[in-house]
C-alpha positions as a LaTeX table, in Angstrom:
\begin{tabular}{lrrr}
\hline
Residue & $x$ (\AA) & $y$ (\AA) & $z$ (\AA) \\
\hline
Unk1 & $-146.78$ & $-46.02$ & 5.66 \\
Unk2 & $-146.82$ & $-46.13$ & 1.97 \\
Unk3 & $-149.80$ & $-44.02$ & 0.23 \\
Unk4 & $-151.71$ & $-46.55$ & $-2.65$ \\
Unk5 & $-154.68$ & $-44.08$ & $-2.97$ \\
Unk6 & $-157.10$ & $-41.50$ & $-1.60$ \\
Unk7 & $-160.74$ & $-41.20$ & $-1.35$ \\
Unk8 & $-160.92$ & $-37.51$ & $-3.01$ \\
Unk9 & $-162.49$ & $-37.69$ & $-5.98$ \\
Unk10 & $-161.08$ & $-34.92$ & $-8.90$ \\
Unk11 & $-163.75$ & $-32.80$ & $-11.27$ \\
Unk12 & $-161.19$ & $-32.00$ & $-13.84$ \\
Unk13 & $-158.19$ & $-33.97$ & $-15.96$ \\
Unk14 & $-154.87$ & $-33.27$ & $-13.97$ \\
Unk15 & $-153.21$ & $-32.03$ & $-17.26$ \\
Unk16 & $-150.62$ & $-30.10$ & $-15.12$ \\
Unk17 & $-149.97$ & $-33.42$ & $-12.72$ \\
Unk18 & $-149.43$ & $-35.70$ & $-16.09$ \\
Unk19 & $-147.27$ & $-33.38$ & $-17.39$ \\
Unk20 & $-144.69$ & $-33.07$ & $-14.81$ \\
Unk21 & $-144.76$ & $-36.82$ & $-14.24$ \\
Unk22 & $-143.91$ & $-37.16$ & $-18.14$ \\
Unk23 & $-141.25$ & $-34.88$ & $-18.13$ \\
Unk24 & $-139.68$ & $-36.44$ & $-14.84$ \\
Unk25 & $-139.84$ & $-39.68$ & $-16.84$ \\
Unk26 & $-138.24$ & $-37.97$ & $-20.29$ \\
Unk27 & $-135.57$ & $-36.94$ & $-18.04$ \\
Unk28 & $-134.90$ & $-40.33$ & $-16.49$ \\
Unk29 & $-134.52$ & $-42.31$ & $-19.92$ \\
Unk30 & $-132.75$ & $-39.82$ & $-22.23$ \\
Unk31 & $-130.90$ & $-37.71$ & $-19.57$ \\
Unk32 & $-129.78$ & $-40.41$ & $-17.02$ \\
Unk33 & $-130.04$ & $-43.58$ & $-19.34$ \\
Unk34 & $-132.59$ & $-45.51$ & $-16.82$ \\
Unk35 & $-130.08$ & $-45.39$ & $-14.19$ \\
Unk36 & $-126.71$ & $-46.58$ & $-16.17$ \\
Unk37 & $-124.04$ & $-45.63$ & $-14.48$ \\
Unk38 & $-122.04$ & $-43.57$ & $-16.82$ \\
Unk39 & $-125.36$ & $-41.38$ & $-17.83$ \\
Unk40 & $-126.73$ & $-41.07$ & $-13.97$ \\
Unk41 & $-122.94$ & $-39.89$ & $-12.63$ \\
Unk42 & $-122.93$ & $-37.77$ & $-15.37$ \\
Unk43 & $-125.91$ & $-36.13$ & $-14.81$ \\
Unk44 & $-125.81$ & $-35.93$ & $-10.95$ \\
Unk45 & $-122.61$ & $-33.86$ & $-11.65$ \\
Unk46 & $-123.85$ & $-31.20$ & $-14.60$ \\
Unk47 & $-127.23$ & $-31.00$ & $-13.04$ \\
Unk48 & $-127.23$ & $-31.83$ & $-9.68$ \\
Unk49 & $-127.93$ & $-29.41$ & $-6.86$ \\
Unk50 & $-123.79$ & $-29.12$ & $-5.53$ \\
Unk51 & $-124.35$ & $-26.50$ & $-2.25$ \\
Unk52 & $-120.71$ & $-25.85$ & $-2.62$ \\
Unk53 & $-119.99$ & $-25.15$ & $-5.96$ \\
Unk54 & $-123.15$ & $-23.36$ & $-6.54$ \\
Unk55 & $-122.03$ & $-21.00$ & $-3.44$ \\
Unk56 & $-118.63$ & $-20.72$ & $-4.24$ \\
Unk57 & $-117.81$ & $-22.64$ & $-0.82$ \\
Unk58 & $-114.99$ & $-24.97$ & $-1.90$ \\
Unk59 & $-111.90$ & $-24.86$ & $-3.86$ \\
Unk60 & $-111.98$ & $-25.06$ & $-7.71$ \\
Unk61 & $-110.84$ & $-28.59$ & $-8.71$ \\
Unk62 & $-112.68$ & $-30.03$ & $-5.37$ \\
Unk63 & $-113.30$ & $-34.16$ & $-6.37$ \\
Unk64 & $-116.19$ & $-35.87$ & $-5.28$ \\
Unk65 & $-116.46$ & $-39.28$ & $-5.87$ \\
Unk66 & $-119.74$ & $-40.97$ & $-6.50$ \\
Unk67 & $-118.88$ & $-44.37$ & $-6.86$ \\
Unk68 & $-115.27$ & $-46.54$ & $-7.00$ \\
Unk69 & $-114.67$ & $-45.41$ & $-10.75$ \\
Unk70 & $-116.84$ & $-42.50$ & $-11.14$ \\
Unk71 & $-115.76$ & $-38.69$ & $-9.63$ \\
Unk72 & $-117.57$ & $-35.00$ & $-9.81$ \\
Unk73 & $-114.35$ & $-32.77$ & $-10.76$ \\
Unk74 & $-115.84$ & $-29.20$ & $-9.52$ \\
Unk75 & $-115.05$ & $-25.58$ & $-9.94$ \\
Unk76 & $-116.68$ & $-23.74$ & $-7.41$ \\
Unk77 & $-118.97$ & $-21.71$ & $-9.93$ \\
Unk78 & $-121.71$ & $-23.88$ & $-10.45$ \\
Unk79 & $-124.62$ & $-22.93$ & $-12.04$ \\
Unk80 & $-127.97$ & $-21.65$ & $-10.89$ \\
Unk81 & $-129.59$ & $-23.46$ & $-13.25$ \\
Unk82 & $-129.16$ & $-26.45$ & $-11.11$ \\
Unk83 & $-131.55$ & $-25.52$ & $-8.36$ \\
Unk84 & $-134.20$ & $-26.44$ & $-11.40$ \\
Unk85 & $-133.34$ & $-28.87$ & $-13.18$ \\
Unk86 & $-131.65$ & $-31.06$ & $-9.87$ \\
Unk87 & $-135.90$ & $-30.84$ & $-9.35$ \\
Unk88 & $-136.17$ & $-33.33$ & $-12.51$ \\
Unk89 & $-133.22$ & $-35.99$ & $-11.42$ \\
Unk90 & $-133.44$ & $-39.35$ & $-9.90$ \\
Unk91 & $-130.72$ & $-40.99$ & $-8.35$ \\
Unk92 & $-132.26$ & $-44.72$ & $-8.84$ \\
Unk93 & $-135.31$ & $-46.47$ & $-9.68$ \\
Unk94 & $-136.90$ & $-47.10$ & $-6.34$ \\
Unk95 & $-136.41$ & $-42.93$ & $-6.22$ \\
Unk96 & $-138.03$ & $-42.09$ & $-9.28$ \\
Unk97 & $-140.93$ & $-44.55$ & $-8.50$ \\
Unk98 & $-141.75$ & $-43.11$ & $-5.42$ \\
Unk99 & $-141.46$ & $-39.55$ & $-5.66$ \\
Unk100 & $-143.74$ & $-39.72$ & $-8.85$ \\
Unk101 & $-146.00$ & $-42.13$ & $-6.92$ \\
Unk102 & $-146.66$ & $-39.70$ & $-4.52$ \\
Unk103 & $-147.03$ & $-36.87$ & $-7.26$ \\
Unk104 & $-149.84$ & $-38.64$ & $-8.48$ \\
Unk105 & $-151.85$ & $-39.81$ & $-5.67$ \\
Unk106 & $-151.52$ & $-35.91$ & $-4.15$ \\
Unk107 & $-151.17$ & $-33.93$ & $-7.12$ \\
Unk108 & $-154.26$ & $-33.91$ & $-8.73$ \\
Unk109 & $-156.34$ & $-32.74$ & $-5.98$ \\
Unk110 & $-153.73$ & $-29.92$ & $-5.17$ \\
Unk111 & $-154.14$ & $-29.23$ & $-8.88$ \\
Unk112 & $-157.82$ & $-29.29$ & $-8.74$ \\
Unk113 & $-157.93$ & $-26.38$ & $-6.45$ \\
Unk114 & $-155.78$ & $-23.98$ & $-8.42$ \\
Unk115 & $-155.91$ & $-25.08$ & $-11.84$ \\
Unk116 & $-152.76$ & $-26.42$ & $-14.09$ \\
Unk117 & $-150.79$ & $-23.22$ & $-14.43$ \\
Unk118 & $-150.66$ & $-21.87$ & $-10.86$ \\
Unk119 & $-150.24$ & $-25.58$ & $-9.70$ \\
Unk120 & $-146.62$ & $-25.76$ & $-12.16$ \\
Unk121 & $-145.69$ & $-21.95$ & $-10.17$ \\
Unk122 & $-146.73$ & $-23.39$ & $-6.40$ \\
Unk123 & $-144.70$ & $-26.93$ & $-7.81$ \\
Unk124 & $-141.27$ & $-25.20$ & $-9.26$ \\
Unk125 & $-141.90$ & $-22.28$ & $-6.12$ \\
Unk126 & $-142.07$ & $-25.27$ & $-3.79$ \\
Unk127 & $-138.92$ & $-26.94$ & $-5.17$ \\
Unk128 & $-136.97$ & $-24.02$ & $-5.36$ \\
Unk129 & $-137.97$ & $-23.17$ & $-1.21$ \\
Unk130 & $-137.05$ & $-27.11$ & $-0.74$ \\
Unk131 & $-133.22$ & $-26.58$ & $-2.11$ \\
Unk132 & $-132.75$ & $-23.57$ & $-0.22$ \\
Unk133 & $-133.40$ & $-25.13$ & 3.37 \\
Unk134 & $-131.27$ & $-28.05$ & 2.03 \\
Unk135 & $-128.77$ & $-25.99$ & 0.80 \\
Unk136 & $-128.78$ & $-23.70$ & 4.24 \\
Unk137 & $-127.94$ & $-26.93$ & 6.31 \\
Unk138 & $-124.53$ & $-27.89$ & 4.49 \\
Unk139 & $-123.60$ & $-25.07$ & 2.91 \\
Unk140 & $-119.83$ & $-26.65$ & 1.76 \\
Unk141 & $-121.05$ & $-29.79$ & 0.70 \\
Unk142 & $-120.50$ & $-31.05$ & $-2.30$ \\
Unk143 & $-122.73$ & $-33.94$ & $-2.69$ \\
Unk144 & $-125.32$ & $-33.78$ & $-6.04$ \\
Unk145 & $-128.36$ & $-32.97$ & $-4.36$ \\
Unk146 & $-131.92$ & $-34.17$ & $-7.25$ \\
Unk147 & $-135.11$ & $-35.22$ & $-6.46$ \\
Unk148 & $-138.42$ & $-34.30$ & $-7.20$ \\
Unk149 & $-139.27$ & $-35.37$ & $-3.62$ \\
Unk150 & $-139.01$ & $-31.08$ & $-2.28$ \\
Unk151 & $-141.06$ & $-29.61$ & $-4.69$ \\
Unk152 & $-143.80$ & $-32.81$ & $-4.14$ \\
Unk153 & $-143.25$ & $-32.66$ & $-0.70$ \\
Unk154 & $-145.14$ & $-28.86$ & $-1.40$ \\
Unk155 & $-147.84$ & $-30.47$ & $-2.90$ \\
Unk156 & $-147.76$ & $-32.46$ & 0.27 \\
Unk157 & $-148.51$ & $-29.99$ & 2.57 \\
Unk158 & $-150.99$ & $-28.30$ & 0.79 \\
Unk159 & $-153.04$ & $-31.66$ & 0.61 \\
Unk160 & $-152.82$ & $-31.94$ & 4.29 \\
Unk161 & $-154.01$ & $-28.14$ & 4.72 \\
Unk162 & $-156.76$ & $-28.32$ & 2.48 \\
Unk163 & $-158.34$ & $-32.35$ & 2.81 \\
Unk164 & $-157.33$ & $-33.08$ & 6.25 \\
Unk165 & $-159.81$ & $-35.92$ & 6.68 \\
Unk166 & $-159.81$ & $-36.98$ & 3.40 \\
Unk167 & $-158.88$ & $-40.98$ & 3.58 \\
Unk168 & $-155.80$ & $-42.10$ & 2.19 \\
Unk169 & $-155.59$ & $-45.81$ & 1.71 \\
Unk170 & $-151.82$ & $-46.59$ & 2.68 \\
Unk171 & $-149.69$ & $-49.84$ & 2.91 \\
Unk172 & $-148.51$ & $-50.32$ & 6.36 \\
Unk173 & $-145.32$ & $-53.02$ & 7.11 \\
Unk174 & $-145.39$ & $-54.54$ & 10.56 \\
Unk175 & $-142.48$ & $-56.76$ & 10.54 \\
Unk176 & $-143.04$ & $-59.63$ & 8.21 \\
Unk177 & $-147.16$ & $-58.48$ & 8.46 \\
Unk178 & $-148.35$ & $-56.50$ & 5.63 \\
Unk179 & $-152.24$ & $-54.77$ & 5.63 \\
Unk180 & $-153.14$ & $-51.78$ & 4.46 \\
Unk181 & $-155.80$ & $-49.18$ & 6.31 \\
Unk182 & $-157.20$ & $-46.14$ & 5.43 \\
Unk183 & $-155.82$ & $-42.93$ & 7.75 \\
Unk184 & $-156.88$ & $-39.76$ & 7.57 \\
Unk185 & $-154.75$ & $-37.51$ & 5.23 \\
Unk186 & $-153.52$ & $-34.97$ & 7.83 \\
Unk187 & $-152.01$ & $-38.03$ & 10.22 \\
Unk188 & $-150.34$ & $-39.83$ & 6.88 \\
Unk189 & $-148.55$ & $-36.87$ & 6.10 \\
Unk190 & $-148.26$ & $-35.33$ & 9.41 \\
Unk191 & $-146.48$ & $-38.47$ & 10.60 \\
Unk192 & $-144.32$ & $-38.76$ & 7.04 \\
Unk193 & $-143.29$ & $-35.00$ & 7.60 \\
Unk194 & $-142.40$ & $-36.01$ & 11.72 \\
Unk195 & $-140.22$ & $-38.37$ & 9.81 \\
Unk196 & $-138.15$ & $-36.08$ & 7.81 \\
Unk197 & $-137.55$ & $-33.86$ & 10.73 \\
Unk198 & $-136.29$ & $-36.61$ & 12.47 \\
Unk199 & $-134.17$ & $-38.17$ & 10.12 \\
Unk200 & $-132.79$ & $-34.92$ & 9.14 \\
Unk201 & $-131.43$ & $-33.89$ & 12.61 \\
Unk202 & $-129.18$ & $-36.14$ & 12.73 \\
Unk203 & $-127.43$ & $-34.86$ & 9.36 \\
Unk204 & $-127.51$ & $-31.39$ & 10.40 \\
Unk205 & $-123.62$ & $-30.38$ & 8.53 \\
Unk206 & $-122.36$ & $-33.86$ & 8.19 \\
Unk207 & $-121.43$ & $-33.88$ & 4.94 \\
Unk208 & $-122.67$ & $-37.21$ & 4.29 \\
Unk209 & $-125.24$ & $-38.13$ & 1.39 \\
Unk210 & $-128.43$ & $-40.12$ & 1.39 \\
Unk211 & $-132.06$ & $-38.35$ & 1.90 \\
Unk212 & $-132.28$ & $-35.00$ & 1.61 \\
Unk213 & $-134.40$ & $-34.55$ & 4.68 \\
Unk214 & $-134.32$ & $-30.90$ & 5.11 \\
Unk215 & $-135.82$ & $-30.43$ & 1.12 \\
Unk216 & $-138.20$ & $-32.18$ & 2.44 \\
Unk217 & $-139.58$ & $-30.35$ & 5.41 \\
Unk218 & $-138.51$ & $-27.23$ & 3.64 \\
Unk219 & $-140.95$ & $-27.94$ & 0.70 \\
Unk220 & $-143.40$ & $-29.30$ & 3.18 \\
Unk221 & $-143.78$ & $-26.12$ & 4.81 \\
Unk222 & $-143.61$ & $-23.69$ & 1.42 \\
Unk223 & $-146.61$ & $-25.90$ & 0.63 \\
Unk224 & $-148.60$ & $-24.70$ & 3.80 \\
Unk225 & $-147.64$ & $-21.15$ & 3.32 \\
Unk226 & $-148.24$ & $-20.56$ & $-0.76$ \\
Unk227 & $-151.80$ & $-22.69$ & $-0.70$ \\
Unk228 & $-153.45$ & $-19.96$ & 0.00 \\
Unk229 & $-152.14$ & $-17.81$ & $-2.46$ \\
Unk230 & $-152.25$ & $-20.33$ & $-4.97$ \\
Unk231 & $-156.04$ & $-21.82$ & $-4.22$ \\
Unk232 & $-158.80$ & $-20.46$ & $-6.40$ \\
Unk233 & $-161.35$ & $-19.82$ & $-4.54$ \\
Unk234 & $-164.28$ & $-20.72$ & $-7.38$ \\
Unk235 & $-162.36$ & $-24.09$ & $-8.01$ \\
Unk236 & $-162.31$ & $-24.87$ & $-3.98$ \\
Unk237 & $-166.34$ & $-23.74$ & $-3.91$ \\
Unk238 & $-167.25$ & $-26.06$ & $-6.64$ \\
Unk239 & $-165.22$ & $-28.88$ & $-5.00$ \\
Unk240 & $-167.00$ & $-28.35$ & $-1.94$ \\
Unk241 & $-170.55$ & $-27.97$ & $-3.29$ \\
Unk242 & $-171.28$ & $-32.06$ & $-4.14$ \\
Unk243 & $-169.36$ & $-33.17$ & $-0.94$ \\
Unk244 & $-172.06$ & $-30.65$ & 0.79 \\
Unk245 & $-174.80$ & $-32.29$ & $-0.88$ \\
Unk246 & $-173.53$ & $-35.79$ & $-0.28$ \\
Unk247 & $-172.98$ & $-34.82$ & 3.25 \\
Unk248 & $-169.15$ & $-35.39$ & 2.52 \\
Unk249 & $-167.93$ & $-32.08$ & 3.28 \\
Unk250 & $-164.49$ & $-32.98$ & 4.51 \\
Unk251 & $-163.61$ & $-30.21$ & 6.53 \\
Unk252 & $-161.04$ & $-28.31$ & 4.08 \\
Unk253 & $-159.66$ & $-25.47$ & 5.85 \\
Unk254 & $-159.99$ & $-23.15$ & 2.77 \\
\hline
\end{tabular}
């Protein structure tokens, strides 16, 4: 199930939202050249997420190749600047595209309830909980980890903890049949974060790259445990207050 849209009208502009999609976007043109292949290596290896050379874990001079010509030369003291700014890397179009898909459709109502400056905090906090549980499951490997995709799968969970019934309009692929239907939001992203559990058991200490899974269900579940510190509780009452009124009220939990 692909997400094209949710029936959850915002009161304000999602400044905060636009923002991070812009500078996700900044990053992907002047940082990683739209995907070239010099640029993106590049890139994957100064600001990638490495668990083992930010840890210390492998042996300076440790290669990792990314492609048939291009190779990460490592030193086993990365940086811990990575664990932010792997947060604003893509490692291909169809990545970018997605993650900041989601962002958008999600994002604003997340941002709604808090307001643009704690929603930045509860983004980077959920990111930053995201690489850790990644990090935690392959400590020694030494595969770029970027992605936006921990830090929005935060904002994730906090839309399914606050608008569980809201309707999300998603794309659904049967086959060669394509439809789309509108789900409730706490089974759309109760069944994509089912998915990431699943898919990431299977790479528990492999080694090998591809979706970071465990980001994934790690920023998931920061997302469910910092809304509530993050939520404002005037925003959430005025949000409420015309769904009351147009009996709409769609059973928010906070």
């Amino acid at each position: 199930m692909f997400p094209l849209s949710d029936d959850n009208p915002t009161s304000r502009t999602p400044f905060a939202t636009i923002v991070l999609i812009g500078l996700n976007v900044l990053v992907w043109v002047f940082v990683q050249g739209l995907g070239a292949p010099g640029p993106l290596a590049e890139s994957l290896c100064h600001y990638g997420l490495i668990p083992g050379d930010l840890l210390g874990t492998i042996a300076p001079g440790t290669r990792q190749p990314l492609s048939d010509t291009l190779v990460c030369v490592l030193d086993g003291n990365g940086s811990g600047t990575s664990v932010v700014t792997s947060m604003f890397l893509h490692g291909g179009w169809f990545h970018i595209i997605g993650n900041l898909w989601f962002l958008w459709v999600f994002g604003d109502n997340v941002e709604d309830v808090m307001g643009p400056v704690r929603f930045v905090i509860f983004y980077l906090l959920c990111g930053l909980c995201a690489a850790g549980a990644q990090v935690i499951t392959d400590m020694n490997s030494t595969l770029p980890m970027v992605g936006a995709s921990g830090a929005i799968g935060g904002v994730m969970g906090a839309y399914a903890l606050l608008f569980p019934r809201a309707r999300v309009n998603t794309l659904v692929f049967l086959g060669f049949y394509i439809t789309t239907i509108g789900v409730p939001a706490v089974f759309m992203l109760g069944y994509w974060f089912l998915l990431q559990i699943l898919g990431g058991l299977p790479a528990l200490g492999s080694g090998k790259g591809g979706v970071a899974f465990w980001a994934h269900v790690g920023g998931f579940v920061a997302g469910l445990a910092l809304i509530g510190a993050f939520t404002r509780s005037d925003y959430l009452r005025a949000y409420r207050t015309p769904l009351r009124k147009r009996g709409r009220d769609d059973g928010r939990w906070f």
